[in-house]
N, C-alpha and C positions, 0 to 999 in steps of 0.2 A: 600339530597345534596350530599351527600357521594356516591349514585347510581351513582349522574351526575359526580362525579368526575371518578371516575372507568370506567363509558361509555366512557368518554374521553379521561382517558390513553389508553384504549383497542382501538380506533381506532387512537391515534397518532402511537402506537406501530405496528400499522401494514400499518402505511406509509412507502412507500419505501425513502421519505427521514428523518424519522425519528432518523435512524440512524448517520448520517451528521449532522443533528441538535444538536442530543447531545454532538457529537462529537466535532463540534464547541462554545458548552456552556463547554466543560471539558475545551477547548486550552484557552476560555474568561475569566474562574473562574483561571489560572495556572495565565495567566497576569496578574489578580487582586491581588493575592496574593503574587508575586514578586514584588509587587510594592504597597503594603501596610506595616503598619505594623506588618502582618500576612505572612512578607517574613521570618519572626525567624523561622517559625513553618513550612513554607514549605521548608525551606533549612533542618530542622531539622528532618522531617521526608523522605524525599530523602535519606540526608546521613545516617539514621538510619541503622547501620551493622546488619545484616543477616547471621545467620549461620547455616551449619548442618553439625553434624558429623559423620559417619562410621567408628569407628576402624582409621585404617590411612587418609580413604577420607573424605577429609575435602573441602567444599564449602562456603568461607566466603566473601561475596559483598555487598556491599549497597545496601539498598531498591529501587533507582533507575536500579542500574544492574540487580537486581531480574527481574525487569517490564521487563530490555529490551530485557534481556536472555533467561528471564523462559515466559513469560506472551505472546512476539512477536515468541516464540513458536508456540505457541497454534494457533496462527496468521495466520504463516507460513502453518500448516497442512491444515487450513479451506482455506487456497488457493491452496496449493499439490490436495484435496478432489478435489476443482472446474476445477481444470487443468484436471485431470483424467477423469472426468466426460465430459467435453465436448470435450478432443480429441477423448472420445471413442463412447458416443453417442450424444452430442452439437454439439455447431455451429462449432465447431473446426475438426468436422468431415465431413463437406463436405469441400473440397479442396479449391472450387470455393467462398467457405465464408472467406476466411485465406486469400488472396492470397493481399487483400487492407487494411486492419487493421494486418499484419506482417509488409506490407511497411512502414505504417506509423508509428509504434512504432518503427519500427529501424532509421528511421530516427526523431523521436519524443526524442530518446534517443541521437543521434550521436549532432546532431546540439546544444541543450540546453549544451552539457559537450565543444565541442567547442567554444561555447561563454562564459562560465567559463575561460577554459582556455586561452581564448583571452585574460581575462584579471589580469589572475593570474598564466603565465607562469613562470616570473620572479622569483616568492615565492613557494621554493620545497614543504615548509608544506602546503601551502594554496591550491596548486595542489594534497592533496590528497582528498581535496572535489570535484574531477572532478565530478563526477557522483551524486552529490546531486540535482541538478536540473532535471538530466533524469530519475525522478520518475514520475509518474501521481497517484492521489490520487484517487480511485474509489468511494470511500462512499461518498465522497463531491462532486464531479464531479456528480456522478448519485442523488444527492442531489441537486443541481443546475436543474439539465435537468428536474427533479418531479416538480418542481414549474411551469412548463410548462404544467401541465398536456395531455390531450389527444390531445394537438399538437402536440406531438413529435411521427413523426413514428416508427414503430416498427424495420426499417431497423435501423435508427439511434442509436437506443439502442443497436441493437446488432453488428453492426459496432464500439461503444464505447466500450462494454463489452468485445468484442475478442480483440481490438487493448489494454485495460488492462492487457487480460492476456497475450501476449505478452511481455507487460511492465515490467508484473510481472517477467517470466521468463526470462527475460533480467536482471531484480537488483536482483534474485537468483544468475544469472551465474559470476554477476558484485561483489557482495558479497564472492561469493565462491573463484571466484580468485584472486580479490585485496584488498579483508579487510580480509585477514588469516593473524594472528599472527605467532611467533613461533610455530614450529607445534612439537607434543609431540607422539613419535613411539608409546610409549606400550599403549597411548587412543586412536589412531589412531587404530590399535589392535582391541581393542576393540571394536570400532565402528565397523570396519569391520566385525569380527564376529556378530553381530547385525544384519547388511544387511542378511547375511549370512544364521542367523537363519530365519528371513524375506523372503528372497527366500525361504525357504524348507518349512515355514509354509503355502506359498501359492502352491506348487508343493503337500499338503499335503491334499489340499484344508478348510485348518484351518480355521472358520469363528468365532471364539470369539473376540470380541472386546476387550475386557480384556488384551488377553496376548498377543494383536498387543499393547498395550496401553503400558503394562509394558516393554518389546521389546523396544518399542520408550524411556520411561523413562530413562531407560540404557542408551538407544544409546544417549539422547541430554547429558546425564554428561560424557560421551565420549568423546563427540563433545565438551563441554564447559573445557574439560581439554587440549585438542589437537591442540588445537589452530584454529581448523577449526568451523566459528562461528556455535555457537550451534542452532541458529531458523534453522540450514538447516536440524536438525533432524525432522524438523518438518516434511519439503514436502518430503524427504526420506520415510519415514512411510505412509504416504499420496498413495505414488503410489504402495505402497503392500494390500493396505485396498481392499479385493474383493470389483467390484462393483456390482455383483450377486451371489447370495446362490443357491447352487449344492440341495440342501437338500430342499427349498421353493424358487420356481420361483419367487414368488413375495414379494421375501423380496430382498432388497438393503441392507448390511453394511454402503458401502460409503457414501450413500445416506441418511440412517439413519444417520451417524455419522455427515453428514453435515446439514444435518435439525438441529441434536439438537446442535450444533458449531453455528450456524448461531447467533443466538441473543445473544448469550455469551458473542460472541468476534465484533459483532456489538451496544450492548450498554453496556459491561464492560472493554472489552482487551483492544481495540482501544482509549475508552473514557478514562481509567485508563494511558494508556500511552503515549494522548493527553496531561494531563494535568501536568502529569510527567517529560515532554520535552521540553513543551511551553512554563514554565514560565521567559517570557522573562523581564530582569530589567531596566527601562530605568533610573534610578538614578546614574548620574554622567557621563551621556555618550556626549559628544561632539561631533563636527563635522566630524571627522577626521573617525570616530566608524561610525556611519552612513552612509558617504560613502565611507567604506571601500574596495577594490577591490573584498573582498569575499563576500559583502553585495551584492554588485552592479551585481558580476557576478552571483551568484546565484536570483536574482531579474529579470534578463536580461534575466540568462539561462530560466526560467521557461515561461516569458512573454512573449520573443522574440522566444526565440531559439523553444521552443515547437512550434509556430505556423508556420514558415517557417517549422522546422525539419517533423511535421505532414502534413500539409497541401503541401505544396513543391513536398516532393515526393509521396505522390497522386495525385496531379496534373500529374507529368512526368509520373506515373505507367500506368495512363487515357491518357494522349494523346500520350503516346506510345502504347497502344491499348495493356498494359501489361492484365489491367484489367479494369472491368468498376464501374461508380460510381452508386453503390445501389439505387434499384427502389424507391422512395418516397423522397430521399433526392436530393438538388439543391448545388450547387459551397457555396450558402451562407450556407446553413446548414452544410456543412462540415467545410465550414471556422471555424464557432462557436463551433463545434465540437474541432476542432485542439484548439482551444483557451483555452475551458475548461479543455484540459487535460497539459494544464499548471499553475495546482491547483496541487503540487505534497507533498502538507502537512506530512500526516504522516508515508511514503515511506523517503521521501526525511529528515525530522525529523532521523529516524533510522539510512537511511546510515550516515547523518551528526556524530551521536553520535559515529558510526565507526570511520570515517575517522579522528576524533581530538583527539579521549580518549586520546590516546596513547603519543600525542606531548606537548613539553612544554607551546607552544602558545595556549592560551584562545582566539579559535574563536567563542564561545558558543554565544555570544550576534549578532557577525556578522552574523553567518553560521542563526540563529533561523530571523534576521529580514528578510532577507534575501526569506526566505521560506516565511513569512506570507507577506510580501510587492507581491513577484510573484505571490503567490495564489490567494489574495485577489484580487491582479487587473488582472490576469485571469477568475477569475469567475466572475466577473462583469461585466468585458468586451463583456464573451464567453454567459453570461444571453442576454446581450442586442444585439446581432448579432443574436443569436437564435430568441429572441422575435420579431424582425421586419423580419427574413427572413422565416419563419417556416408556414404555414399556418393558421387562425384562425378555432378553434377546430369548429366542426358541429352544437356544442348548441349554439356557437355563432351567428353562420348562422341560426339556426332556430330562434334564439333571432330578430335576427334582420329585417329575413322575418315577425315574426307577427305582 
């Protein structure tokens, strides 16, 4: 019995949407326990204070800040590794692959914060979650499209994948410029020497993993004292990691580092700060909380606004003969495409956690329904537009020839 049980985590574990999955039982386990009597204990181990101290440097936050600070670190890097990786040998490195998943995550990003804003111009505070909607969630998204199996072609994927990392480096650049706090010279200092050392260990042709690792540790309590948020140490570090050894051709650091990141922070980081985030409370919430302008616009941004903002301008990029639409995929499979990437869960989760810490107003119930209403009926939607317009996979047709 125990063989059959191990046979069957080892191949859930090596589903590509396995990931997703779990991910979505940590946000389902976080609602159950905010809305049990077992909210004591999850409110009590969130606010559980964290400390470490050095002589004068002292770092003391909540078990939550720890997950968002230190944990979406780690996060950060395993996305800095994947960016590196395909602008220098990925898809991101043939020109002519970038040219229709760059359009569409810019305007996958522009549309979803303008339909926010539509409707929460009026409210300065409620306008700093502009950008919570122009996330796209990749592990559920690509969780979504694996239920599809071998009907989904291969351009599909990788039109999803690159128009992601875009996305990605879009809520970097959106992070780095409008959710900085006060920003503190002699950390900033400090990070900088970091970079600094970073450069010279690669001019040096340095390849230990180790002391790019300790390098990086430095630099994110830099970055977490400096006001500039500290997951950017992550992809900062990311893009000094060689991604070939002088010494052995066929070794990868980066590559190494990313293999063993991979299921980490796909069934620990992600799932630890799904459930950290999500646990949304509905005891005592009335009408007015529901459909709140931050609810709505955040529900709207991610449902609405992604599928015009995606879809939209890949249309115009196409019939302006900017570029054309990927061999195997139809108008409907990109539609369902644009749909699903208005699943913007645990991207959209983090910037929210940015843009409220800080204000007196508790949009924590509004900003989290908000997310899980857009995603949930993105992904449903973008499953069942896929499923009718996508081809039936070959073993079907052989099924159904015999």
């Amino acid at each position: 019995m125990s063989n059959n049980h191990g046979a069957f985590l080892t191949r859930f574990f090596k589903l590509e949407s396995a990931g997703g999955i779990i991910l979505l039982l940590a946000a389902v386990l976080a609602v159950i326990c905010a809305n049990t009597p077992l909210n004591v204990y999850y409110d009590l181990l969130l606010t559980t204070p964290v400390e470490i101290r050095v002589g004068a440097l002292e770092i003391a936050k909540p078990l939550l800040l720890w997950i968002n600070d230190g944990l979406m670190a780690v996060f950060f890097f395993m996305i800095g590794l994947e960016l590196k990786r395909e602008v220098i040998e990925g898809e991101l490195a043939n020109k002519r692959n970038i040219i229709l998943p760059g359009i569409a995550a810019v305007g996958g990003m522009f549309v979803p914060a303008l339909v926010y804003s539509y409707f929460n111009y009026g409210d300065p505070v409620a306008m700093a979650g502009w950008a919570i909607p122009a996330a796209t969630d990749i592990a559920f998204a690509l969780g979504v499209l694996s239920l599809l199996g071998s009907r989904v072609p291969a351009s599909l994927k990788i039109f999803l994948m690159s128009l992601a990392i875009f996305d990605d480096i879009g809520a970097i650049l959106i992070i780095a410029l409008f959710y900085t706090a006060k920003l503190s010279l002699a950390a900033i200092l400090v990070a900088i020497c970091c970079i600094v050392a970073l450069i010279i260990m690669t001019k040096c042709k340095a390849e230990s993993k180790l002391w790019y690792i300790l390098v990086g540790i430095i630099m994110w309590v830099a970055m977490l004292k400096s006001g500039v948020h500290a997951t950017l140490a992550g992809v900062i570090l990311a893009l000094f990691i060689p991604i070939s050894s002088k010494k052995n051709l066929n070794r990868s650091p980066l590559k190494e580092l990313e293999h063993d990141l991979h299921a980490v922070v796909a069934f620990a980081v992600l799932p630890i700060f799904a459930f950290a985030n999500a646990g949304i409370s509905f005891s005592s919430v009335g009408v007015d909380q529901v459909f709140h302008n931050v609810s709505i616009g955040i529900a709207l941004g991610l449902f609405v606004g992604k599928q015009l903002g995606v879809f939209g301008l890949c249309w115009m990029a196409i019939k302006f003969k900017i570029t054309s639409l990927p061999k195997g995929m139809s108008w409907g499979s990109l539609y369902g495409t644009a749909t699903l990437c208005g699943i913007g869960f645990t991207m959209s989760l983090f910037i929210g956690s940015l843009a409220f810490e800080e204000t007196d107003v508790n949009f924590l119930f509004d900003e989290r329904l908000g997310i899980i209403l857009g995603s949930l009926a993105s992904g449903i939607l973008g499953f069942i537009i896929l499923y009718f317009c996508l081809p039936a996979s070959k073993q079907s047709h052989e099924n159904n020839s015999k």
